[in-house]
C-alpha atoms as a printed R data frame, in Angstrom:
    type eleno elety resid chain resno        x       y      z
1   ATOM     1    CA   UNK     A     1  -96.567  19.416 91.883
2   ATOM     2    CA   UNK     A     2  -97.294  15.538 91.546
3   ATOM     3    CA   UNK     A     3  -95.417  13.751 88.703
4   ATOM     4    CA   UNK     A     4  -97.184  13.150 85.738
5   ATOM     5    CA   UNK     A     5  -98.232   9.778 85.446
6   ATOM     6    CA   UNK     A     6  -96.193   7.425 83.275
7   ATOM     7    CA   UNK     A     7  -97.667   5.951 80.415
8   ATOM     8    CA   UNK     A     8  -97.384   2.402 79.276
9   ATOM     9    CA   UNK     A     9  -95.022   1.421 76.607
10  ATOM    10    CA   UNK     A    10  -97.229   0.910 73.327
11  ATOM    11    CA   UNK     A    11  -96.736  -2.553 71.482
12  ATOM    12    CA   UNK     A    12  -94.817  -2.208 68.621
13  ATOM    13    CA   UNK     A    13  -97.267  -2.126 65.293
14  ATOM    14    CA   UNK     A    14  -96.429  -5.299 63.414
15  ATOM    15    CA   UNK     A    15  -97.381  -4.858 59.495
16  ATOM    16    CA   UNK     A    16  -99.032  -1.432 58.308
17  ATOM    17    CA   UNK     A    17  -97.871   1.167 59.880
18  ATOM    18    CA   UNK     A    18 -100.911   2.420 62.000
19  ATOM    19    CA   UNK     A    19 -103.424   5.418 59.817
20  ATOM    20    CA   UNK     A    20 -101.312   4.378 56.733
21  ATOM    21    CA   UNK     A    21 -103.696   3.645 53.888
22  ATOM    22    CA   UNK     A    22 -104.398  -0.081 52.830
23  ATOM    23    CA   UNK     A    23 -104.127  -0.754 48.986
24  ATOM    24    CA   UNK     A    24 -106.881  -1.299 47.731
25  ATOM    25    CA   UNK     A    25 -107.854  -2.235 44.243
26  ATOM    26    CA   UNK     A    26 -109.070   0.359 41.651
27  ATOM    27    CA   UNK     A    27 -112.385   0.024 39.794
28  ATOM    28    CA   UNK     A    28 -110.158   0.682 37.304
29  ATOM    29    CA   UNK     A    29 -108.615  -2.452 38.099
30  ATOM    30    CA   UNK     A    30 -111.220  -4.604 39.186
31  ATOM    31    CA   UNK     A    31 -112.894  -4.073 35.514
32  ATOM    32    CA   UNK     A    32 -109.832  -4.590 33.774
33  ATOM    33    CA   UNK     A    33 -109.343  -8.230 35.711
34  ATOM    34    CA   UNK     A    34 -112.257  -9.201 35.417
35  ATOM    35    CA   UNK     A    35 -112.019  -8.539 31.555
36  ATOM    36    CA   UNK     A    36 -109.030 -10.118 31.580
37  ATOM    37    CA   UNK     A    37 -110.224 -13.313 33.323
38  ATOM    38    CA   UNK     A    38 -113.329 -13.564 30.890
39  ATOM    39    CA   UNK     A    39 -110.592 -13.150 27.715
40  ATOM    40    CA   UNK     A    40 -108.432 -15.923 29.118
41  ATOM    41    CA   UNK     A    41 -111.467 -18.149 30.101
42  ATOM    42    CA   UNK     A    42 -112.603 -17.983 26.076
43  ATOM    43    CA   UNK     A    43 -109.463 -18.389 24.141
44  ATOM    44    CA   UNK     A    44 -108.186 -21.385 26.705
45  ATOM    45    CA   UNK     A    45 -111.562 -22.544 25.739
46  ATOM    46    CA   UNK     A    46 -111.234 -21.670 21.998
47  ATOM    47    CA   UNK     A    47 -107.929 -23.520 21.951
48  ATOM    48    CA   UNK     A    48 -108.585 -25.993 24.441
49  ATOM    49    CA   UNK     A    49 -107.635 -28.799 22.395
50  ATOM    50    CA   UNK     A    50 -104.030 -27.342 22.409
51  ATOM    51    CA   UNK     A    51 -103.929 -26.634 26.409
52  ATOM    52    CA   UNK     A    52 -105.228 -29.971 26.452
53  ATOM    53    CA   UNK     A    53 -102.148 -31.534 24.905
54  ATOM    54    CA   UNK     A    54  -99.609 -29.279 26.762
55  ATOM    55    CA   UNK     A    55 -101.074 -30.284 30.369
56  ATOM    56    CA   UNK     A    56 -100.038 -33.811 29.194
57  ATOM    57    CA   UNK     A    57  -96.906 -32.957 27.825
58  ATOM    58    CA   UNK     A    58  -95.532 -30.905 30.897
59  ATOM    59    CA   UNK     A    59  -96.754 -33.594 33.244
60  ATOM    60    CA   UNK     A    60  -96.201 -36.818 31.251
61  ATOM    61    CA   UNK     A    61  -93.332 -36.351 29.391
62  ATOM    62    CA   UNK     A    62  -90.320 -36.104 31.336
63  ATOM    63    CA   UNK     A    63  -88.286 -33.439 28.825
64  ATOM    64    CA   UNK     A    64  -91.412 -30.881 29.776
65  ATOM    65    CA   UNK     A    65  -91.580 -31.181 33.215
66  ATOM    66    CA   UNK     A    66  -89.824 -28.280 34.410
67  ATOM    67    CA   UNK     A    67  -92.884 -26.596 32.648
68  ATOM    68    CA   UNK     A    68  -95.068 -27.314 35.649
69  ATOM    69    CA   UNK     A    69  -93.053 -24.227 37.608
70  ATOM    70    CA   UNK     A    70  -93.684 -21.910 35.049
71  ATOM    71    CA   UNK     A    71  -96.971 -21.097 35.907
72  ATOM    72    CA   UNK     A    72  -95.623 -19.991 39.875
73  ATOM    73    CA   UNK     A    73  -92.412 -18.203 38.023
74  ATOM    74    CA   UNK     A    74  -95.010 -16.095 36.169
75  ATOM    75    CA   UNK     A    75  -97.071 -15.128 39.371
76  ATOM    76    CA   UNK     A    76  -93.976 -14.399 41.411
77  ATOM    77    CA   UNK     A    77  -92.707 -11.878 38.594
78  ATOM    78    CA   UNK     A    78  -96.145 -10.470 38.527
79  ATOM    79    CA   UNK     A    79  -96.268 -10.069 42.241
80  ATOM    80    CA   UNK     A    80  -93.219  -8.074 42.697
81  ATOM    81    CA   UNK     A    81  -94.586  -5.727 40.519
82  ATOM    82    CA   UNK     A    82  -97.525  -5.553 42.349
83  ATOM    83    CA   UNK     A    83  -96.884  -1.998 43.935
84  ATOM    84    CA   UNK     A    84  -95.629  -0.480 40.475
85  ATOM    85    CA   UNK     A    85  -98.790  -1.553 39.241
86  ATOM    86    CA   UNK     A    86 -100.869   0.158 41.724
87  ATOM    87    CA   UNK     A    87  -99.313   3.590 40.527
88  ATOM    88    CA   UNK     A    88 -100.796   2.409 37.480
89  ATOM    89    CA   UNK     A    89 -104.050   3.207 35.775
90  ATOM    90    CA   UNK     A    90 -104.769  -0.222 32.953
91  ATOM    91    CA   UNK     A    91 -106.149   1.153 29.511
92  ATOM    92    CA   UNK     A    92 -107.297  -1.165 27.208
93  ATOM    93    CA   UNK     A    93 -105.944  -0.571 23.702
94  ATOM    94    CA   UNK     A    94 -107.044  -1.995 20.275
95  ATOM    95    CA   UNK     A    95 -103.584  -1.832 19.018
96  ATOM    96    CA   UNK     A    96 -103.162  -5.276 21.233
97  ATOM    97    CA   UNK     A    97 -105.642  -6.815 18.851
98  ATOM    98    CA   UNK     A    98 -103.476  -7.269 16.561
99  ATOM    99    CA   UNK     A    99 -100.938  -9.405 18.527
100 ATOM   100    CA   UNK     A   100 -104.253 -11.323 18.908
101 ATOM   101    CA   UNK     A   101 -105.192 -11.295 15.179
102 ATOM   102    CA   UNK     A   102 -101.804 -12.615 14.783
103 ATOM   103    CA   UNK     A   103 -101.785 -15.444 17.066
104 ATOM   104    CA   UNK     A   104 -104.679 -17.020 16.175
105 ATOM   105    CA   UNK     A   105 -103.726 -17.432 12.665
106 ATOM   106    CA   UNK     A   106 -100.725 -19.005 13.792
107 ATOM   107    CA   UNK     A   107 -103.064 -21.078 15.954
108 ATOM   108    CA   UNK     A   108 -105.111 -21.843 12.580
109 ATOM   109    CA   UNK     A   109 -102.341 -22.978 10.590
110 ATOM   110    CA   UNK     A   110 -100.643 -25.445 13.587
111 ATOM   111    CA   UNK     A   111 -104.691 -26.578 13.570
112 ATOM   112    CA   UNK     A   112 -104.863 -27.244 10.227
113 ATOM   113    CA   UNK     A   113 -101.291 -28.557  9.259
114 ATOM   114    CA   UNK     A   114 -100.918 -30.186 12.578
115 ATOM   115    CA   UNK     A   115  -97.620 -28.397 13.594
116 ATOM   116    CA   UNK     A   116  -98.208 -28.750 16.874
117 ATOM   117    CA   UNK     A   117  -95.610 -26.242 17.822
118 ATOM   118    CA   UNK     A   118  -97.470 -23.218 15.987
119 ATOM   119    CA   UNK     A   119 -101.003 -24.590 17.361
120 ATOM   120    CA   UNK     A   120  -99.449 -24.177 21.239
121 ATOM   121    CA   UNK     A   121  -97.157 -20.940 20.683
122 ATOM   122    CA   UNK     A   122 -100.682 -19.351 18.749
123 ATOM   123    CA   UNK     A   123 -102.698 -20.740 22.027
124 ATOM   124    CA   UNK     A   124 -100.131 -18.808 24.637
125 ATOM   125    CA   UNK     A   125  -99.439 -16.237 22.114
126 ATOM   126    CA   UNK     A   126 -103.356 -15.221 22.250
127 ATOM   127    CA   UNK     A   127 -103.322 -14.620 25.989
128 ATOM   128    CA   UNK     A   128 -100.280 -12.690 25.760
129 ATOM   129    CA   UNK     A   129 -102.341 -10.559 23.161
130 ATOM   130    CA   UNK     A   130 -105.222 -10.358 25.400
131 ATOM   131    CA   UNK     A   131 -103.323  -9.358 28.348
132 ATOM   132    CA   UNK     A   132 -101.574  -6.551 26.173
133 ATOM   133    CA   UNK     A   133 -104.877  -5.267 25.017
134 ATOM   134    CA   UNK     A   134 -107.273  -5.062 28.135
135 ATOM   135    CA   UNK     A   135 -104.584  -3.594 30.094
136 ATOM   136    CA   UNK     A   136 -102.729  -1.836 27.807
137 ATOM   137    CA   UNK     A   137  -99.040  -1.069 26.815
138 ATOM   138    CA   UNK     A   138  -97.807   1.302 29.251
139 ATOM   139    CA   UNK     A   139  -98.628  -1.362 32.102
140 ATOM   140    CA   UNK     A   140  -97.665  -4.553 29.546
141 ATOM   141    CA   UNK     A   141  -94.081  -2.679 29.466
142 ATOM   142    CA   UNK     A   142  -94.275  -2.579 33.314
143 ATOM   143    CA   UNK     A   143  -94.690  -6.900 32.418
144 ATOM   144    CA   UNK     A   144  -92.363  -7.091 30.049
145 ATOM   145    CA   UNK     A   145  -90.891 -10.103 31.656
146 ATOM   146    CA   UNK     A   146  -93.746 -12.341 32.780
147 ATOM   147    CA   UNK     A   147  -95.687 -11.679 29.496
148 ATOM   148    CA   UNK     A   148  -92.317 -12.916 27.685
149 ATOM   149    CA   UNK     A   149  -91.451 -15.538 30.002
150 ATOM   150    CA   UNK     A   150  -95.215 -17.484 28.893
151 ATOM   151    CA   UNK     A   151  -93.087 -18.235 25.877
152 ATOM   152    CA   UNK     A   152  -92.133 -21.153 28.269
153 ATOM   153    CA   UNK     A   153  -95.529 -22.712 28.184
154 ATOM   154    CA   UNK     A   154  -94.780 -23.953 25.214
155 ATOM   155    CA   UNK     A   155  -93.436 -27.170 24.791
156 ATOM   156    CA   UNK     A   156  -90.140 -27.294 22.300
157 ATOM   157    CA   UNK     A   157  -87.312 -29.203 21.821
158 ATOM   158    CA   UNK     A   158  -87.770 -31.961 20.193
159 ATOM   159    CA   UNK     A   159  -87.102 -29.918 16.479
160 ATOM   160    CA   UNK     A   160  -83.285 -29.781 17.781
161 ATOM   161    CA   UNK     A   161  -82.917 -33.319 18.941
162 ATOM   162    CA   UNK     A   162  -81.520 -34.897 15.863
163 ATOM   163    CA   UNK     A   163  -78.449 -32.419 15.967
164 ATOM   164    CA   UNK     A   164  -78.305 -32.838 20.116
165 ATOM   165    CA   UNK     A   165  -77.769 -36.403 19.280
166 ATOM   166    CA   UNK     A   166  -74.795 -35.837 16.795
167 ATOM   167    CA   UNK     A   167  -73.059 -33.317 18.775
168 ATOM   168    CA   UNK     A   168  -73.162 -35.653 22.298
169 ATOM   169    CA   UNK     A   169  -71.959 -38.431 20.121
170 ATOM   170    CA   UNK     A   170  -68.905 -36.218 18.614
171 ATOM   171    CA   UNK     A   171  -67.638 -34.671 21.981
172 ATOM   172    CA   UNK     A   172  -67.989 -38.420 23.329
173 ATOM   173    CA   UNK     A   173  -65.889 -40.201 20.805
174 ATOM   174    CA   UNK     A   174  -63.619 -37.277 20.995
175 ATOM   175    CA   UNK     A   175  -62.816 -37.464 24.360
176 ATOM   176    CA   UNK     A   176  -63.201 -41.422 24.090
177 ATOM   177    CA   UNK     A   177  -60.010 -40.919 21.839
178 ATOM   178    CA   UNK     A   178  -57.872 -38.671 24.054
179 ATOM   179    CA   UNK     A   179  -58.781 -41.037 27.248
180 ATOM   180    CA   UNK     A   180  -57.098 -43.801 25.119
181 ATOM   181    CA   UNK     A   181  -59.684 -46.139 24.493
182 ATOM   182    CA   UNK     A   182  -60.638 -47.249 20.862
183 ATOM   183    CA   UNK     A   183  -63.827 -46.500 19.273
184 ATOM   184    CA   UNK     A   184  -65.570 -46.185 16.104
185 ATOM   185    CA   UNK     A   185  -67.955 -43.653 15.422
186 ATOM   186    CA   UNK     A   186  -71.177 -44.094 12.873
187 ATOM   187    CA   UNK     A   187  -73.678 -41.231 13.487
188 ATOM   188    CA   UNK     A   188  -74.973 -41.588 16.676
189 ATOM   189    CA   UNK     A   189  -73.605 -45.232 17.317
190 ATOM   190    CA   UNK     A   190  -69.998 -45.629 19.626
191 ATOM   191    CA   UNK     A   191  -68.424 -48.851 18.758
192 ATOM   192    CA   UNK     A   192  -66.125 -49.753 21.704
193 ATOM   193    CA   UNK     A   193  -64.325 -52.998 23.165
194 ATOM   194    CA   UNK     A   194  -67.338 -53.021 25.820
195 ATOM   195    CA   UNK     A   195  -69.896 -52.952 23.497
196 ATOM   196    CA   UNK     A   196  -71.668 -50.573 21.211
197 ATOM   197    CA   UNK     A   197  -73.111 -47.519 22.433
198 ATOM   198    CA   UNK     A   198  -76.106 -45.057 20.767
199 ATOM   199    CA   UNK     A   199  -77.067 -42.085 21.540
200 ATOM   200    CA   UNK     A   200  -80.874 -42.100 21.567
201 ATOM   201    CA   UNK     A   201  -83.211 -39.053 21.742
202 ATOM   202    CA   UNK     A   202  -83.720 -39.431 25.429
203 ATOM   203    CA   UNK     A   203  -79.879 -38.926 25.930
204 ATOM   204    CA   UNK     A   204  -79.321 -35.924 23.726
205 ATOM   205    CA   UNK     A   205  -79.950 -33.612 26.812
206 ATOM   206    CA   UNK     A   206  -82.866 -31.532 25.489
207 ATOM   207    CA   UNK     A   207  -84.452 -31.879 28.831
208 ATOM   208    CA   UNK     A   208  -81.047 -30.683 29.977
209 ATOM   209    CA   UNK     A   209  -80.691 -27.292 27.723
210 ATOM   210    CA   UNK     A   210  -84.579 -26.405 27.519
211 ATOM   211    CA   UNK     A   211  -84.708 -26.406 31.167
212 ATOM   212    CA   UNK     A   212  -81.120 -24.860 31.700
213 ATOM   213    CA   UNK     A   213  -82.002 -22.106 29.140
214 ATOM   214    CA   UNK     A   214  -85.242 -21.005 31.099
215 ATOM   215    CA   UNK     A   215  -83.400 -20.897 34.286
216 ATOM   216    CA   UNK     A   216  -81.069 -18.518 32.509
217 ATOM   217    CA   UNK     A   217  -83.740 -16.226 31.211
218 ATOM   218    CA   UNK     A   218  -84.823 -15.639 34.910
219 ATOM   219    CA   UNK     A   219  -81.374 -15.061 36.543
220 ATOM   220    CA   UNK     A   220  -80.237 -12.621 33.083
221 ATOM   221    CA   UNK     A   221  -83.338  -9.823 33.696
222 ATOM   222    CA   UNK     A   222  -83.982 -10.027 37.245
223 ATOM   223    CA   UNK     A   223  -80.138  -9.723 38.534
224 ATOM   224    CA   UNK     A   224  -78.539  -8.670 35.912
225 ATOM   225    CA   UNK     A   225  -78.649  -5.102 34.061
226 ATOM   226    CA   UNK     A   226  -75.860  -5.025 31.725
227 ATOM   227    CA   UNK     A   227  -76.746  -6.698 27.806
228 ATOM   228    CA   UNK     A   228  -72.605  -7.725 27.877
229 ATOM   229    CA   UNK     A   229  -73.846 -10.187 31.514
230 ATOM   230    CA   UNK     A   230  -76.981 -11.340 30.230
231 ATOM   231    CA   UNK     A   231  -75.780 -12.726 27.236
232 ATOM   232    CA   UNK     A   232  -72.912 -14.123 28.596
233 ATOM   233    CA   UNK     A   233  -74.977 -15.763 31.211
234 ATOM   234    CA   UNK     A   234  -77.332 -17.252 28.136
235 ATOM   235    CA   UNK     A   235  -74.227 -17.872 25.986
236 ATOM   236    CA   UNK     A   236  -73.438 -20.402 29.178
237 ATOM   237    CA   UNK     A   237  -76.788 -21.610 29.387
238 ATOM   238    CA   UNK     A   238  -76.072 -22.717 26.231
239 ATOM   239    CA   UNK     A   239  -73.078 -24.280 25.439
240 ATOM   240    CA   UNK     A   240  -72.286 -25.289 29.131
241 ATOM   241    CA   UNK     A   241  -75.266 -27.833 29.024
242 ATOM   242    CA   UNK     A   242  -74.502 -29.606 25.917
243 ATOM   243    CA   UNK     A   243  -71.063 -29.628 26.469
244 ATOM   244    CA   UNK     A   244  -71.863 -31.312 29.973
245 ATOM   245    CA   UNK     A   245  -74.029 -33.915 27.950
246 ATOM   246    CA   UNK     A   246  -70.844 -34.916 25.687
247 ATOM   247    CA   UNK     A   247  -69.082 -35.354 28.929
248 ATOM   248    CA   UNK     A   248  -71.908 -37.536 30.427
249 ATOM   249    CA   UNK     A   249  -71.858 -39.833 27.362
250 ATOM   250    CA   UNK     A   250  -68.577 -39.836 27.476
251 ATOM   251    CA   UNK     A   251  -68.429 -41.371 31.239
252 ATOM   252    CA   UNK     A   252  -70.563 -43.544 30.667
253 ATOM   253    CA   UNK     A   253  -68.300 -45.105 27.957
254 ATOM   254    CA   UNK     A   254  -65.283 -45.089 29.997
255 ATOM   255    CA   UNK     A   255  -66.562 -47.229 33.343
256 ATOM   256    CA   UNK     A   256  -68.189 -49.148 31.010
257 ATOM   257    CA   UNK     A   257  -64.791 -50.205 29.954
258 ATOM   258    CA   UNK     A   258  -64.132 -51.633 33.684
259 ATOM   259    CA   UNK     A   259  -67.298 -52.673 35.071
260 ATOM   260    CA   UNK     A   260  -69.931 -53.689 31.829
261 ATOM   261    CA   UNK     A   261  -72.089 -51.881 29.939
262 ATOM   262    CA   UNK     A   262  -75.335 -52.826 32.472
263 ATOM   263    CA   UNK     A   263  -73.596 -50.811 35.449
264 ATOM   264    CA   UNK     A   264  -73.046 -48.019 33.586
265 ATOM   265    CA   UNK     A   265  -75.816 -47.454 31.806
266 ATOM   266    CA   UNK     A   266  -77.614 -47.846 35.500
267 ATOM   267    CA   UNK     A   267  -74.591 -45.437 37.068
268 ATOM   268    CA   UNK     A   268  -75.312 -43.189 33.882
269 ATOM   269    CA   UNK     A   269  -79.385 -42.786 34.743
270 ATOM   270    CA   UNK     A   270  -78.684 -42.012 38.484
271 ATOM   271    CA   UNK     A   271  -75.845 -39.793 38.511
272 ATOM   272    CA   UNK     A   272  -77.365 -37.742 35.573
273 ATOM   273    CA   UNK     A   273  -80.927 -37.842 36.382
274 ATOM   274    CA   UNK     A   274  -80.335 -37.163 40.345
275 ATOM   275    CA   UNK     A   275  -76.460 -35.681 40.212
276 ATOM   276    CA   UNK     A   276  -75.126 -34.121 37.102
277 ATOM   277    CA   UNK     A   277  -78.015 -31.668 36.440
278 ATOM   278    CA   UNK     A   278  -78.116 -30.134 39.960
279 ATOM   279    CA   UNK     A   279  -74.141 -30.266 39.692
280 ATOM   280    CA   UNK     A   280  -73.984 -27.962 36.378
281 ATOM   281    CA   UNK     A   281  -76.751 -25.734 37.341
282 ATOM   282    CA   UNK     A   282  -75.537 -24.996 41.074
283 ATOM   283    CA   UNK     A   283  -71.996 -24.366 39.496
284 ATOM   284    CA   UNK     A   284  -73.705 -22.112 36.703
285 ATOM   285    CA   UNK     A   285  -74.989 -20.191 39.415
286 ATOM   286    CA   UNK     A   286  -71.890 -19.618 41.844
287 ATOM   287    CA   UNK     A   287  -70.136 -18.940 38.522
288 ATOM   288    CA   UNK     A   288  -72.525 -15.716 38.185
289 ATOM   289    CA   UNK     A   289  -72.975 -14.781 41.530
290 ATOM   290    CA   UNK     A   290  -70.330 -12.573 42.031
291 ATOM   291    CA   UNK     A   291  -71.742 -10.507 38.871
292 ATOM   292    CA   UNK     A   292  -75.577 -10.227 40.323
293 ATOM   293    CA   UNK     A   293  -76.294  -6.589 39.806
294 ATOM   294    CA   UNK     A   294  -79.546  -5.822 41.445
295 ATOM   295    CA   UNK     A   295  -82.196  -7.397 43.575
296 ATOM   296    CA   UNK     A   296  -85.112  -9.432 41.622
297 ATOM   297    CA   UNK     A   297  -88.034  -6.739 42.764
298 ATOM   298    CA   UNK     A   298  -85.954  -4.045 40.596
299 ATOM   299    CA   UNK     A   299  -85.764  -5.867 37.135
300 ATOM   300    CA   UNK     A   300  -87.612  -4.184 34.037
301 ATOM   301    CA   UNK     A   301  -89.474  -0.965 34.179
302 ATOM   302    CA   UNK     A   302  -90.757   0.805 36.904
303 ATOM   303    CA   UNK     A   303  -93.966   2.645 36.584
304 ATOM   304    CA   UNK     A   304  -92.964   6.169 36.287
305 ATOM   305    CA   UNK     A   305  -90.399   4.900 33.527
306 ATOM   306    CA   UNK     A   306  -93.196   3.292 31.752
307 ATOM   307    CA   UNK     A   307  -95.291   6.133 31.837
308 ATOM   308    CA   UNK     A   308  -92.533   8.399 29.959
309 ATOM   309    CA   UNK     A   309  -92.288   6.135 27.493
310 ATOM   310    CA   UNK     A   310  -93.535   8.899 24.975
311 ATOM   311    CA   UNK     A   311  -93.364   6.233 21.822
312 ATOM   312    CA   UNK     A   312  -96.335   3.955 23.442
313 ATOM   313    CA   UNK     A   313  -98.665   7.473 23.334
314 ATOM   314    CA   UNK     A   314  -99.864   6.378 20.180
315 ATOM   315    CA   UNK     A   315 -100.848   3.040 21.215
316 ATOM   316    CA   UNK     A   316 -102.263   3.475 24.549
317 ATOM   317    CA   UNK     A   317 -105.758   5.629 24.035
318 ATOM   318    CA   UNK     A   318 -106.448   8.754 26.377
319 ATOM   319    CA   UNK     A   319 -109.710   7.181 27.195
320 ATOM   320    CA   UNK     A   320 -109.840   3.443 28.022
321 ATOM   321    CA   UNK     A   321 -112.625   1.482 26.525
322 ATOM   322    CA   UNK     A   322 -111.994  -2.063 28.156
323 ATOM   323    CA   UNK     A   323 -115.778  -3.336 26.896
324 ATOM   324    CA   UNK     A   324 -115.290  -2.649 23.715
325 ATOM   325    CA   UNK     A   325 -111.906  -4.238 23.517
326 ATOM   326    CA   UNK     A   326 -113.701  -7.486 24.995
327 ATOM   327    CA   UNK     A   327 -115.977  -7.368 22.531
328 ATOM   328    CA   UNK     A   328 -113.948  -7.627 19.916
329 ATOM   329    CA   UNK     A   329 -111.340  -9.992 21.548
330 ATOM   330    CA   UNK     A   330 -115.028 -12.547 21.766
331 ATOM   331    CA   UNK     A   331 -115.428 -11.908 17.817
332 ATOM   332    CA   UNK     A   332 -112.302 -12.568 17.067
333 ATOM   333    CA   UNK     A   333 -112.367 -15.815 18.946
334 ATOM   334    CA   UNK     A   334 -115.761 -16.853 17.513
335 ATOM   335    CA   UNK     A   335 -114.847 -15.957 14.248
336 ATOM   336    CA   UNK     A   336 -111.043 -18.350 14.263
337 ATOM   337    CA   UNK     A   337 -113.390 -20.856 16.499
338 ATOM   338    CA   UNK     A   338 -115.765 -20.751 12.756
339 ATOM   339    CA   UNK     A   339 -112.826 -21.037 10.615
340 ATOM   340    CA   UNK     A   340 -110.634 -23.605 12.200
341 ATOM   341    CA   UNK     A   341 -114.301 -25.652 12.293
342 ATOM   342    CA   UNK     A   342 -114.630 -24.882  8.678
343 ATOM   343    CA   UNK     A   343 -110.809 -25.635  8.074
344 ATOM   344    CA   UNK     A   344 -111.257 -29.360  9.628
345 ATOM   345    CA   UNK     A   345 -114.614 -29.736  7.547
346 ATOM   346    CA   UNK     A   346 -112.788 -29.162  4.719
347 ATOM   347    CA   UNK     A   347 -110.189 -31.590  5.168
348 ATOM   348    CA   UNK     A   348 -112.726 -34.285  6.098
349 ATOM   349    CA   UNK     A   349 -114.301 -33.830  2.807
């Protein structure tokens, strides 16, 4: 009998395993985006004097910068939810419209007192509404985190700036005083042998803290799962970064002791604009390491935990009506659009 002929070696399949199905999309879905695009497009338009003046703030003003990497943070969380999703079925609820109710007349009054801070968190905070109605709350719980984390659009910081300032300027005259040199303190002014030193608003470290504080957020719910870790970790984010500030200003008072007040304040812009920061952060984060208790793709809820979430019954319907929901998301915005152009009329007048 004649041996059977041997047979080739197949390639090894690279990607999809070969007959599995690809993911595709549900028309569930696709509706539900495309809502969702069509809501965004109109209230960034509604409020687009507000989205105007964040753009310039994250990319003109150096205490917003970090800002600019929101945007990618948001779309990474999103995308490692992507297969959770796909178990998913979105189911637009009219309960969301009154996160969006809500926002826009915190939008209105920012408008019309010109808080700028209410104007921008009402402009982000309508989005977040819209996303919450068109695809529901069962899948919104699945994005807990990115839908929180848009928070970080808004610009903030400068309300805390004034006590920033005192704070740096007390931990540097304290130390000042146990490193033996004389000083005199009067608010935010340092009065030394070298010269006098002030602690302005762009040295209070707001960039510093803001930007410290977001990083924080991200590390406490994607590696961490105990509350005791996460608030330990924001605890940090807090006090480590304004303590680091104090010791900054502090620094810079000592060498200017030695060398002048001109090196310094040039040693001072380098070492903390290119140095300190990345020092504090990197040792933040070997400092939690060794407590990381899960990978980032695990944080929040999965989709069969969201799904026996038996409380959201009552606000996500049996039967989805995602038109109807953007119809009333577009009256809403036409109607705040009316008022706010009523509101300015009337304070023209």
């Amino acid at each position: 009998m004649p041996p059977e002929p041997v047979q080739a070696p197949s390639k090894p399949l690279r990607g999809r395993a070969q007959g599995a199905p690809r993911a595709v999309a549900s028309p569930q879905w696709l509706a539900s985006i495309a809502s969702l695009v069509a809501a965004t497009a109109a209230l960034v338009l509604l409020c687009a004097r507000e989205w105007g003046e964040m753009l310039h703030q994250w990319w003109d003003i150096d205490t917003y910068n970090h800002i600019l990497l929101v945007p990618a943070v948001i779309g990474w969380l999103v995308w490692m939810k992507r297969e959770q999703l796909t178990k998913m079925t979105p189911r637009a609820s009219a309960f969301g419209l009154a996160v969006v109710v809500a926002a826009l007349l915190v939008w209105l009054v920012g408008r019309t007192t010109s808080i700028n801070l209410l104007a921008h968190a009402g402009a982000v905070g309508a989005i977040q509404g819209a996303i919450v109605t068109i695809l529901g709350f069962r899948v919104s719980a699945v994005l807990a985190l990115p839908l929180g984390y848009m928070a970080f659009l808004v610009p903030f910081g400068d309300e805390i700036v004034p006590f920033l300032q005192a704070i740096t300027a007390d931990i540097a005259i304290a130390i000042t005083h146990w490193s033996g040199v004389s000083a005199r303190i009067d608010g935010v002014s340092i009065d030394t042998p070298a010269g006098l030193f002030i602690v302005a608003e762009e040295c209070s470290g707001v960039r510093f803290l803001i930007a410290t504080v977001a990083l924080a957020v991200l590390i406490a719910f994607t590696r961490f799962e105990s509350r005791n870790r996460r608030a330990a970790l924001m605890a940090a984010a807090v006090i480590v970064p304004i303590l680091a500030n104090g010791v900054r200003a502090w620094g810079t008072i000592y060498i200017a002791q030695f060398v002048g007040v001109e090196f310094a304040a040039g040693f001072d812009h380098i070492v903390y604009g290119w140095f300190f920061f990345a020092f504090v952060v990197a040792a933040m984060l070997v400092g939690a390491w060794p407590f990381v208790e899960r990978e980032p793709q695990d944080y929040g809820y999965t989709s069969a935990e969201a799904l026996q979430l038996r409380w959201l019954n009552r606000f996500d319907p049996a039967k989805a009506h995602p038109v109807r929901e953007l119809a009333a998301l577009a009256a809403l915005a036409l109607a705040a659009s009316g008022f706010g152009a009523f509101a300015a009329l009337a304070a023209l007048a």
